[in-house]
C-alpha positions as a LaTeX table, in Angstrom:
\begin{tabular}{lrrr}
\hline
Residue & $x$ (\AA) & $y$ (\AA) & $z$ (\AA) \\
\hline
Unk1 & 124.18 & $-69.11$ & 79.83 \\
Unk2 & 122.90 & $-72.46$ & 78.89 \\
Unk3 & 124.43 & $-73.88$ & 82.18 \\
Unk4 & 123.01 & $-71.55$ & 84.34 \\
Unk5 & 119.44 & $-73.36$ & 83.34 \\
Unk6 & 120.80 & $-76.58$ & 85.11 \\
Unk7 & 120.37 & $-75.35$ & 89.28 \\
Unk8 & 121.92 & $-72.14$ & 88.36 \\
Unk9 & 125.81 & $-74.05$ & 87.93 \\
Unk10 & 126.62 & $-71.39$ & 85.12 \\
Unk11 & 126.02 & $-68.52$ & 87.26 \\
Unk12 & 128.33 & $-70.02$ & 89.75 \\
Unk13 & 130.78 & $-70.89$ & 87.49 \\
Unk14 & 131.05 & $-67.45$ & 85.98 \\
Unk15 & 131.32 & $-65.83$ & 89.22 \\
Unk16 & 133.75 & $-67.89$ & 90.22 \\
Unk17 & 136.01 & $-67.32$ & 86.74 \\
Unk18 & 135.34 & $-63.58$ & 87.46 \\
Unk19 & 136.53 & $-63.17$ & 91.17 \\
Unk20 & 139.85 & $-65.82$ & 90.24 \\
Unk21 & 140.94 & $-64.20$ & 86.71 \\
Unk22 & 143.31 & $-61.34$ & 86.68 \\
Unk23 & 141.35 & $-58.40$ & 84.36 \\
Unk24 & 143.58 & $-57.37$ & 81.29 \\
Unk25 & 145.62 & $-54.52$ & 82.42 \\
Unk26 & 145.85 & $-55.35$ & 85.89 \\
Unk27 & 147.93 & $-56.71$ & 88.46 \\
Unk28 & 145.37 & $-58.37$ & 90.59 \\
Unk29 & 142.67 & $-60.17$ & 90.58 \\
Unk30 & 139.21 & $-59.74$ & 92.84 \\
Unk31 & 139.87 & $-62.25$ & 95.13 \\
Unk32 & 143.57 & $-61.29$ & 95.76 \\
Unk33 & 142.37 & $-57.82$ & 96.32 \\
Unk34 & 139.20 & $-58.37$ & 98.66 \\
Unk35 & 141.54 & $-60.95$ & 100.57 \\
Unk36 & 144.43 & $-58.53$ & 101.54 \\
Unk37 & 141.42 & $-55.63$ & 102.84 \\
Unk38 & 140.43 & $-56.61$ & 106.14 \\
Unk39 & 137.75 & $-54.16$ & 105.97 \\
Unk40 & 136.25 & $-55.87$ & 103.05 \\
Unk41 & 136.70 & $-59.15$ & 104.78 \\
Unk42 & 134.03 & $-58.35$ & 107.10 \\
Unk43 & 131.82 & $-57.23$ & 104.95 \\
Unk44 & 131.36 & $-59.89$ & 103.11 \\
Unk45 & 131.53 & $-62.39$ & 106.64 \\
Unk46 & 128.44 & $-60.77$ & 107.99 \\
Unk47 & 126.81 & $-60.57$ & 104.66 \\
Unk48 & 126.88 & $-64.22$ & 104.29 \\
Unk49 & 126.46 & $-64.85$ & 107.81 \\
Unk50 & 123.08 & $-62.96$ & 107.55 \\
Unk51 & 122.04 & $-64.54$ & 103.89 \\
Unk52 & 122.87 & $-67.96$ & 105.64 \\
Unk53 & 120.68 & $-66.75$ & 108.80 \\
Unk54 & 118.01 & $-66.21$ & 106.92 \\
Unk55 & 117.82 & $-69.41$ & 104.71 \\
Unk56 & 118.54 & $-71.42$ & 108.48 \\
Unk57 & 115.08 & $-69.50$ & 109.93 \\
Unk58 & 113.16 & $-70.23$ & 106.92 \\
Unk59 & 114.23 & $-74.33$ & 107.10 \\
Unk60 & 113.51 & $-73.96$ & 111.35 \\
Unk61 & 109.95 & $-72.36$ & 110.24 \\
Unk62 & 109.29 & $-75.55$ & 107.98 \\
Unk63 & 110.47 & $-74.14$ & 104.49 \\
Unk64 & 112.36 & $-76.52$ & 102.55 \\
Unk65 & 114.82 & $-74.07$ & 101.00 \\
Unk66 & 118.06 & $-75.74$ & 100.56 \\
Unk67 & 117.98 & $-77.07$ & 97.66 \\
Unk68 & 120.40 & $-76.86$ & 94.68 \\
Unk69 & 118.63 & $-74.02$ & 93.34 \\
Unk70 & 118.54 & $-72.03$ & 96.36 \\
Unk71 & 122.24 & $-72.70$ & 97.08 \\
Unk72 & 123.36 & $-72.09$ & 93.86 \\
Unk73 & 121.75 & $-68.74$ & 93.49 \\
Unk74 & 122.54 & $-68.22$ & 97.23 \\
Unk75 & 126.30 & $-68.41$ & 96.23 \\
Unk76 & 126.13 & $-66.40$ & 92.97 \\
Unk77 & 124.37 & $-63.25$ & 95.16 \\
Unk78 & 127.16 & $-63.79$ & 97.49 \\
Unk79 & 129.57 & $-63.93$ & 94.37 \\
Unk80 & 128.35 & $-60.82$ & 93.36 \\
Unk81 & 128.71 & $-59.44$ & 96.19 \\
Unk82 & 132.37 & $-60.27$ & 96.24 \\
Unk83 & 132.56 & $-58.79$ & 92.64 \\
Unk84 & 131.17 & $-55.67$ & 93.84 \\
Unk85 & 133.42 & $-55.08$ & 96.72 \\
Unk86 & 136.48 & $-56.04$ & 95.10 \\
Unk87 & 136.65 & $-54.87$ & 91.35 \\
Unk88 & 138.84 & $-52.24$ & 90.62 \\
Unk89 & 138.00 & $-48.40$ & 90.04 \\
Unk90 & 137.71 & $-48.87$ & 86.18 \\
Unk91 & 135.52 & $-51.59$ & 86.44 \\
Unk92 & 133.11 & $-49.78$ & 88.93 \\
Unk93 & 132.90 & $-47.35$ & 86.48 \\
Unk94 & 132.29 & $-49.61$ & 83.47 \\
Unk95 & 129.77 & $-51.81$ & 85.71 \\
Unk96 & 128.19 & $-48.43$ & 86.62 \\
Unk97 & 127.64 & $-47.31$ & 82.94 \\
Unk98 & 126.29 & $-51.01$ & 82.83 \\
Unk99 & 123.68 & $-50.60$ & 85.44 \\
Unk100 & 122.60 & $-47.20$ & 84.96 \\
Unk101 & 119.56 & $-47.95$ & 82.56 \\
Unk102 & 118.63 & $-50.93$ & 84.49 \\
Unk103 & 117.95 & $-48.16$ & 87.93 \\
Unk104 & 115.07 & $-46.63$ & 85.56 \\
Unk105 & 112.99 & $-49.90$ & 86.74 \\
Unk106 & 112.42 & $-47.97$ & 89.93 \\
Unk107 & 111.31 & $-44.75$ & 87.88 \\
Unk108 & 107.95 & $-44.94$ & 88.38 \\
Unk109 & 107.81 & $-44.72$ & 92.30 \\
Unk110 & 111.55 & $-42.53$ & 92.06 \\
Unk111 & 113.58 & $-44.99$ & 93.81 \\
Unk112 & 117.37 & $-45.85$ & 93.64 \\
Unk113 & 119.40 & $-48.51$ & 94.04 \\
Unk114 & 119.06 & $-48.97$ & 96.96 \\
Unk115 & 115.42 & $-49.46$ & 97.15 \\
Unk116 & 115.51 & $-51.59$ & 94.39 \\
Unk117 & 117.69 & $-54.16$ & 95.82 \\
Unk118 & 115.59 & $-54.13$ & 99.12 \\
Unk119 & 112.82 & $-54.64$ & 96.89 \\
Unk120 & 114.38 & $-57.23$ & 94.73 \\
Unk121 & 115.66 & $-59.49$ & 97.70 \\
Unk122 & 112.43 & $-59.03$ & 99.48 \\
Unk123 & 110.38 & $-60.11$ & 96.60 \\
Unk124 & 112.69 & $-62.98$ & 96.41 \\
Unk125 & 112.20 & $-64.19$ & 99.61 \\
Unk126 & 108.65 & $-64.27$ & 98.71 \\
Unk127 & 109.43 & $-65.87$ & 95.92 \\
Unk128 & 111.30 & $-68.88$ & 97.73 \\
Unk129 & 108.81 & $-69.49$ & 100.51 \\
Unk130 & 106.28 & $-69.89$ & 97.78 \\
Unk131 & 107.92 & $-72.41$ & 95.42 \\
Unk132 & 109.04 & $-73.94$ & 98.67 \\
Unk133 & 105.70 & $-74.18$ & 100.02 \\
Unk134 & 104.40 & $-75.44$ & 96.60 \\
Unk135 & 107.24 & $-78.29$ & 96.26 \\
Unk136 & 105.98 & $-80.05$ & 99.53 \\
Unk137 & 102.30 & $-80.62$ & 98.74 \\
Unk138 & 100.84 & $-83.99$ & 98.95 \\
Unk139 & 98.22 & $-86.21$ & 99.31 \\
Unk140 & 98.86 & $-85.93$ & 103.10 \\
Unk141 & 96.14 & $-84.19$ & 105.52 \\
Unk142 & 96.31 & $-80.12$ & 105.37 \\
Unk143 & 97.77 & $-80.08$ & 102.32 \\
Unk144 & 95.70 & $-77.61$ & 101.19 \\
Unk145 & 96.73 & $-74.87$ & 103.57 \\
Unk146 & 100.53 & $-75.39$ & 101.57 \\
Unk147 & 98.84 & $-74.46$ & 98.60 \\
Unk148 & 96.93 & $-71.72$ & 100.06 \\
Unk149 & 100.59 & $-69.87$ & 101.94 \\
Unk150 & 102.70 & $-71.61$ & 98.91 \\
Unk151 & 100.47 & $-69.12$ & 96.15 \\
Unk152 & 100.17 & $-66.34$ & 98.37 \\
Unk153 & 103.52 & $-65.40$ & 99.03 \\
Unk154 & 104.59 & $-66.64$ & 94.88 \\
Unk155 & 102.28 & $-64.14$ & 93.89 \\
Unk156 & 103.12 & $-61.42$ & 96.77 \\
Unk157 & 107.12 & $-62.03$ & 95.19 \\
Unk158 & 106.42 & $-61.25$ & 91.89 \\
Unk159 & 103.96 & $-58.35$ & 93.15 \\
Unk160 & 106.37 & $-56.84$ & 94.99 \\
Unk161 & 108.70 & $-57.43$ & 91.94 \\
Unk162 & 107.09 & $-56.32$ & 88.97 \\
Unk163 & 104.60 & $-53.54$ & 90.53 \\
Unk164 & 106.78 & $-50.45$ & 90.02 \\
Unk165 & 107.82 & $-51.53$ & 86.35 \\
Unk166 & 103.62 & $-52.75$ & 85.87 \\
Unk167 & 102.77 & $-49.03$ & 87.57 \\
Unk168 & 105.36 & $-47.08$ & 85.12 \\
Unk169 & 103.95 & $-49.06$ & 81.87 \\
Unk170 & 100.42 & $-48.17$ & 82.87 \\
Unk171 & 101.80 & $-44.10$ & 83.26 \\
Unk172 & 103.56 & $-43.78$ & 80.21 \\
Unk173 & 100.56 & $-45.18$ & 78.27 \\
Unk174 & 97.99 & $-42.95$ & 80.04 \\
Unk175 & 100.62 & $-40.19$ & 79.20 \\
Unk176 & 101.11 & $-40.73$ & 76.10 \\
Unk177 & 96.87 & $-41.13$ & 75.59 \\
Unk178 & 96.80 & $-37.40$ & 76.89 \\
Unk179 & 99.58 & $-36.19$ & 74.71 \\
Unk180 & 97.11 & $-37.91$ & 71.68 \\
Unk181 & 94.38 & $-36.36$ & 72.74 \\
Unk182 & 95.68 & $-32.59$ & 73.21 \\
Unk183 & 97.48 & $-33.01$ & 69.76 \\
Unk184 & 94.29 & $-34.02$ & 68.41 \\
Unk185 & 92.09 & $-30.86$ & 70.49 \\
Unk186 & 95.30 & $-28.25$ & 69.29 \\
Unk187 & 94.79 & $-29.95$ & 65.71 \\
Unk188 & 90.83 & $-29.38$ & 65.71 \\
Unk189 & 91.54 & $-26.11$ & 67.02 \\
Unk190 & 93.76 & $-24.70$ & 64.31 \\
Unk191 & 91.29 & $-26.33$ & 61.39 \\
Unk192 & 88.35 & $-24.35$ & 63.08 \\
Unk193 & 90.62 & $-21.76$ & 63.44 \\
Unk194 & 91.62 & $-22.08$ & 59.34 \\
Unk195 & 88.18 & $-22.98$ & 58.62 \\
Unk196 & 85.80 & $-20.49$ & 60.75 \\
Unk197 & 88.22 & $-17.28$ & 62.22 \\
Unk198 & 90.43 & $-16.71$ & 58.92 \\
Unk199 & 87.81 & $-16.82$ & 56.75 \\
Unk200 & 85.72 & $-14.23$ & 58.47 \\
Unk201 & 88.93 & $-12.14$ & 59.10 \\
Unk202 & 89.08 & $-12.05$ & 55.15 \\
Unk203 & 86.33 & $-11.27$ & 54.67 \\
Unk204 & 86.03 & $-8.08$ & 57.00 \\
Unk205 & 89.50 & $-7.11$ & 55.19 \\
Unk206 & 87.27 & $-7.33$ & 51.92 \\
Unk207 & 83.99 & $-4.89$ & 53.30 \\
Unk208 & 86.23 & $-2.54$ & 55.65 \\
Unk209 & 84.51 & 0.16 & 54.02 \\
Unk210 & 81.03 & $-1.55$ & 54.93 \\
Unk211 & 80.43 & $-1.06$ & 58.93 \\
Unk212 & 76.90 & $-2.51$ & 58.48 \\
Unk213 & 78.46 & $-5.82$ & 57.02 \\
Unk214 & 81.91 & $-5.84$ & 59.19 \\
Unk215 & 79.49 & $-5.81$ & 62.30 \\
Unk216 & 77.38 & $-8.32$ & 60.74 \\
Unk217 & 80.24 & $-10.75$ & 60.12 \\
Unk218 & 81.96 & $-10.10$ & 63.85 \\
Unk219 & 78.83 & $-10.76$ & 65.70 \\
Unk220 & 78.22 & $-14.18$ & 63.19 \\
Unk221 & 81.92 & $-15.31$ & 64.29 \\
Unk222 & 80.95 & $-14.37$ & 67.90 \\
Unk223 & 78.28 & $-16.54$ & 67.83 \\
Unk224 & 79.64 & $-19.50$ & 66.43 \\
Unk225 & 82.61 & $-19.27$ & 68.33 \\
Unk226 & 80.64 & $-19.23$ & 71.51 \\
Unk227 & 78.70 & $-22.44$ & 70.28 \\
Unk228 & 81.84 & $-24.05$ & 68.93 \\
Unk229 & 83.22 & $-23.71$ & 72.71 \\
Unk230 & 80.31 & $-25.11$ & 74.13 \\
Unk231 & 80.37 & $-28.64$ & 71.45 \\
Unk232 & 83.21 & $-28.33$ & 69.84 \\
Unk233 & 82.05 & $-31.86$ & 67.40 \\
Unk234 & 78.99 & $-29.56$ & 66.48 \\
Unk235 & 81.28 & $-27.52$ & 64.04 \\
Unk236 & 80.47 & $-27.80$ & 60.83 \\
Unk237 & 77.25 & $-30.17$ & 61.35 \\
Unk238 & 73.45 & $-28.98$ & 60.15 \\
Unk239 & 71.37 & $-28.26$ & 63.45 \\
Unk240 & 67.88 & $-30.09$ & 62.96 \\
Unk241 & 64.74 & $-27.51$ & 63.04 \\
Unk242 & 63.86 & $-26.37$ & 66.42 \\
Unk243 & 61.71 & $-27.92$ & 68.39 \\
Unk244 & 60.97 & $-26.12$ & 71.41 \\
Unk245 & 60.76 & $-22.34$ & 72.40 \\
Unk246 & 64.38 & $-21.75$ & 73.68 \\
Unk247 & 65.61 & $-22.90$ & 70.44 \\
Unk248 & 63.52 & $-20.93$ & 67.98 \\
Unk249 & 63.72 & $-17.69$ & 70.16 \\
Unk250 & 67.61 & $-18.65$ & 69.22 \\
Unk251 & 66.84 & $-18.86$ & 65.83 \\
Unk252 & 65.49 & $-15.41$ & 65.40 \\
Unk253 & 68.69 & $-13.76$ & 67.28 \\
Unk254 & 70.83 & $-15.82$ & 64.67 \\
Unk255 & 68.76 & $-14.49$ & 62.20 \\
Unk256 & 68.12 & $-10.85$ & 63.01 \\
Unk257 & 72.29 & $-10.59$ & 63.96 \\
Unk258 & 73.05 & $-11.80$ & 60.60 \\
Unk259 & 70.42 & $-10.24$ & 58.54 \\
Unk260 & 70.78 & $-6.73$ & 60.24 \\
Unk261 & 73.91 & $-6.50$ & 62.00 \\
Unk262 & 72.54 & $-5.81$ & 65.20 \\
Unk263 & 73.21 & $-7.49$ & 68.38 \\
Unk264 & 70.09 & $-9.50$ & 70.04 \\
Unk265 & 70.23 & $-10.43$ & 73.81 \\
Unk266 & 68.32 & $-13.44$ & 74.60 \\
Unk267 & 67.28 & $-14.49$ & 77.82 \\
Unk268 & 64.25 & $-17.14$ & 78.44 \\
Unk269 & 63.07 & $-18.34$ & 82.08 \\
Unk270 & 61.74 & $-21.80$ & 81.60 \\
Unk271 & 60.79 & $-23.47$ & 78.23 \\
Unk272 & 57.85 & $-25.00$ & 76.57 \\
Unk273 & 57.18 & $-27.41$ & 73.52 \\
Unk274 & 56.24 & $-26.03$ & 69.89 \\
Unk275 & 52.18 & $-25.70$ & 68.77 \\
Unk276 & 50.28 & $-23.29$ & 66.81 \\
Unk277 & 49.87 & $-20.47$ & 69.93 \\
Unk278 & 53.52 & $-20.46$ & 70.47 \\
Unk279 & 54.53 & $-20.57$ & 67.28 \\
Unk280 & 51.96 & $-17.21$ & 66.33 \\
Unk281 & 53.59 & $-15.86$ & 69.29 \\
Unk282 & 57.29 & $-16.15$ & 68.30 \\
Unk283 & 56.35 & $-14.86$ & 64.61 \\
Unk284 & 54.82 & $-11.72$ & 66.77 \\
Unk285 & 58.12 & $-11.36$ & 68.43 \\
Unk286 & 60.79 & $-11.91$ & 65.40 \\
Unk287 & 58.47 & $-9.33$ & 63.53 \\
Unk288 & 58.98 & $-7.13$ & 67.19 \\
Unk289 & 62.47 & $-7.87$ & 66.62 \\
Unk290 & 62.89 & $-6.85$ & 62.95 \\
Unk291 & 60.97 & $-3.79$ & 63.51 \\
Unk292 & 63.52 & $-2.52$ & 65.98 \\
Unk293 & 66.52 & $-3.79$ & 64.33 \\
Unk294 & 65.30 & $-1.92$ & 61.01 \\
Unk295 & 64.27 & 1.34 & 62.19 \\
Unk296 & 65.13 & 2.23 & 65.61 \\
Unk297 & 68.81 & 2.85 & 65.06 \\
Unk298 & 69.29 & 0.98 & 68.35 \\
Unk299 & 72.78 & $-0.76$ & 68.83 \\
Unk300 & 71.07 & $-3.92$ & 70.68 \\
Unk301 & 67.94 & $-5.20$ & 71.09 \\
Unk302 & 66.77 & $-7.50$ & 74.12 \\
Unk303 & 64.56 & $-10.49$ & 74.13 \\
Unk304 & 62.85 & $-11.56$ & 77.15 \\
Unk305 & 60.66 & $-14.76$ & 77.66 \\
Unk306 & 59.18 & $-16.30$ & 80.57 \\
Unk307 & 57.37 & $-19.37$ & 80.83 \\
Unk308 & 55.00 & $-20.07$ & 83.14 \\
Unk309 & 51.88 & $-23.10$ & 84.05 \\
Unk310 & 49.34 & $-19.90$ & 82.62 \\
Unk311 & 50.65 & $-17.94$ & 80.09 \\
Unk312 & 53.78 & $-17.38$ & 78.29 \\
Unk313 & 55.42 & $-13.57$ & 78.13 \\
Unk314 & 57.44 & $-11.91$ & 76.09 \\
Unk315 & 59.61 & $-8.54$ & 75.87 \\
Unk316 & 61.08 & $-7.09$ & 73.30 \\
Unk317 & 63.28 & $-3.54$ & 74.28 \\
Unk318 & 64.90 & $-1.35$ & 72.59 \\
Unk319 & 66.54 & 1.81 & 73.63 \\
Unk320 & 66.39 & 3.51 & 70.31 \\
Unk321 & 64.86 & 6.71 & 68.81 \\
Unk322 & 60.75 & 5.84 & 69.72 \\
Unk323 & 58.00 & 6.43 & 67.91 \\
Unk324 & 54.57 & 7.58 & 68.82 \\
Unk325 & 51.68 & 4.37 & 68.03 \\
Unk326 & 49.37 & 6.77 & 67.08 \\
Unk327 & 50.84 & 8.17 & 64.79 \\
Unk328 & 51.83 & 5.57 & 62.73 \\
Unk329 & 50.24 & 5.02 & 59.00 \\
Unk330 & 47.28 & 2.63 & 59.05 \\
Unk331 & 48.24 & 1.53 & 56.10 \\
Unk332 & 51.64 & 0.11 & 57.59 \\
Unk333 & 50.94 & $-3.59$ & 58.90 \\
Unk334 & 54.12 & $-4.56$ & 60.33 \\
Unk335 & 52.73 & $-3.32$ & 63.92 \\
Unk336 & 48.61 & $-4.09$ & 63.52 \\
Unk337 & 49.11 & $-6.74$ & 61.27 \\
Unk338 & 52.23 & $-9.03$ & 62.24 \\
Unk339 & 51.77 & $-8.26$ & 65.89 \\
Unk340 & 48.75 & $-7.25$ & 67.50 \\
Unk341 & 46.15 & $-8.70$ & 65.03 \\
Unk342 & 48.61 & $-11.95$ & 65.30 \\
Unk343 & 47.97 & $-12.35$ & 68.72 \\
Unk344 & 44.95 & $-11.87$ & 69.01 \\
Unk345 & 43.75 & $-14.47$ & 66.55 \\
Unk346 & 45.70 & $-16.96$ & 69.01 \\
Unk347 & 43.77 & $-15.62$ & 72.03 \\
Unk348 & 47.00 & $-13.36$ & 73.18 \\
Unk349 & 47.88 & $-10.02$ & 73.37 \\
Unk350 & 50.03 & $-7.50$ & 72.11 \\
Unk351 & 50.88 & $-4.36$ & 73.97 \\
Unk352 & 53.58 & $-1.62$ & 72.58 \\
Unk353 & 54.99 & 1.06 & 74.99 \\
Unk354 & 57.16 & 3.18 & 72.73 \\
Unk355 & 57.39 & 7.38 & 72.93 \\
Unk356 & 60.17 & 9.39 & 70.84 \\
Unk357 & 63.82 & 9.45 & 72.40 \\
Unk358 & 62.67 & 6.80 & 75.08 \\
Unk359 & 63.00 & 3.84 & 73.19 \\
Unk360 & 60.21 & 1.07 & 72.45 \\
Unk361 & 58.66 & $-1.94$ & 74.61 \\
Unk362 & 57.01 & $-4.59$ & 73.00 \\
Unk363 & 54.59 & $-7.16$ & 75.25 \\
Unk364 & 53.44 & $-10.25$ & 73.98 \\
Unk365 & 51.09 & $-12.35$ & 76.33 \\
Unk366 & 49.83 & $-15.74$ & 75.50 \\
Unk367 & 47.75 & $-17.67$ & 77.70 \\
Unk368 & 48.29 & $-21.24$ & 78.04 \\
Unk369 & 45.24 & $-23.65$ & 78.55 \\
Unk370 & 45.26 & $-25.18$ & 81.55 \\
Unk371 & 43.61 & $-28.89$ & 82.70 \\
Unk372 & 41.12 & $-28.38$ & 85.86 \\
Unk373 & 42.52 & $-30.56$ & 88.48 \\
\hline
\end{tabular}
């Protein structure tokens, strides 16, 4: 090993021990046995004839490439190519055991041997005509141009060389990134799991006898499962207050679904920001809301909002048991005095459609003040 850093002489030297030197347990050694195999004879005549061809074009094309390194190393390839041909079938087999985990360099673009040793020797050729062009600069004119081919085929070798192991580095890491990064999503999934779904299943096993409170706790996991899909880094986090009307119509279906265990349907067409109108308009609504979730035996009730440059309308529906408006108490404010007297001191207006069996319709219109052009 340490003689193979002076021109490569150790590699030479150990090829040449190996193809001379009878292997233990046999009767002959490599060169005995390639010599007396005429077809092997040939092979290895027009493999060095071509090696040789090639270094000869390379020196006609102005490459300086016979030096000692590049004969040295020319004679240990050809050396191993004796080795190869001529070893016996127990040392194939041990050299192939040998060589097996160095054929997982071409892994990452699934080639074999044999693409890696056209890849190798190309890359080496690359290799030479660079250090050869980089070995005859000088001071003389177009010097530069050596540098220029000299670097461009060094760096096109050990391109072509390393790529495919460079390419299957840069795979495994990005696979093994992913792997991280689904262990950690399966990981957050089981805590919210732990944290949200099996502690609501507990406690529906606890109020089974309660189907107010079991559908109160279903349609709270519903929700928060549906919002946990959407941002899952939200879980567990404390929302800030509203500040438009999407979210606050939001926050009186949370509220109403987990106060009264009745589902709310919200739907809103555009969206506005928060002021003293709006806001007297969504306490009209959530008091809409409560009315129908408290007394009109309704499984659902449905919110709808639309925003518009004039006025801003809402719906609240129902398809419960009704009720006649005039025949309701006047002592009971929830309708005249949380809805229609509410609106009106904000310059809206409250209409109720409602009739027993049929259901009941709440409309709440606000108009918006608008800037003359």
């Amino acid at each position: 090993m340490l003689a193979a850093l002076f021109f490569a002489l150790g590699v030479i030297v150990y090829m040449t021990y190996w193809i001379l030197v009878i292997r233990q347990g046999e009767d002959k050694s490599i060169l005995s046995r390639t010599g007396s195999d005429k077809r092997e004879k040939e092979i290895l005549s027009v493999g060095t004839i071509a090696v040789f061809s090639l270094l000869l074009a390379l020196q006609i094309l102005g490459f300086n490439v016979f030096g000692f390194v590049t004969l040295f190393l020319t004679f240990g390839a050809l050396g191993a190519l004796v080795v190869w041909r001529g070893v016996s079938t127990s040392e194939r087999a041990h050299l192939h055991e040998l060589t097996d985990s160095v054929a997982t360099m071409g892994s990452a673009t699934g080639e074999g041997w044999v693409g890696i040793t056209l890849r190798t020797v190309l890359s080496v050729v690359f290799i030479l005509i660079g250090v050869s062009g980089l070995s005859r600069v000088s001071r003389r004119p177009g010097a530069a141009s050596g540098v220029v081919i000299g670097s461009t085929a060094l760096v096109l070798g050990l391109i072509i060389l390393f790529a495919p192991w460079w390419i299957g580095t840069l795979r495994g890491l990005s696979k093994e990134r992913n792997a991280r990064v689904r262990a950690q999503e399966r990981a957050d999934m089981a805590a919210h799991v732990h944290d949200s779904v099996l502690q609501t299943l507990s406690l529906i096993q606890r109020a089974a006898d309660n189907p107010v409170e079991v559908a109160r706790l279903v349609r709270m996991q519903e929700r928060d499962l549906r919002l946990w899909l959407v941002d899952p880094e939200s879980f567990g986090l404390t929302s800030d207050p509203p500040d438009s009307l999407a979210e606050s119509a939001f926050e009186i279906e949370h509220e109403i679904e987990d106060t009264y265990a009745v589902a709310v349907d919200v739907v809103i067409v555009g969206d506005c920001d928060l002021s003293a109108p709006v806001l007297a308009l969504l306490g009209a609504g959530r008091e809409a809301t409560v009315n129908a979730a408290k007394w009109s035996e309704a499984p659902s009730v449905k919110i709808y909002i639309e925003v518009e440059p004039e006025r801003i309308t809402m719906f609240v529906r129902d398809l419960g048991k009704g009720f006649n408006p005039s025949e309701v108490p006047a002592d009971r404010q929830g309708i005249s005095g949380s809805i229609v007297e509410r609106m009106a001191r904000c310059g809206g207006q409250a209409t109720i459609r409602s009739s027993p069996g049929s259901g009941t319709e709440v409309e709440l219109v606000l108009p918006l003040k608008t800037t003359a052009p």
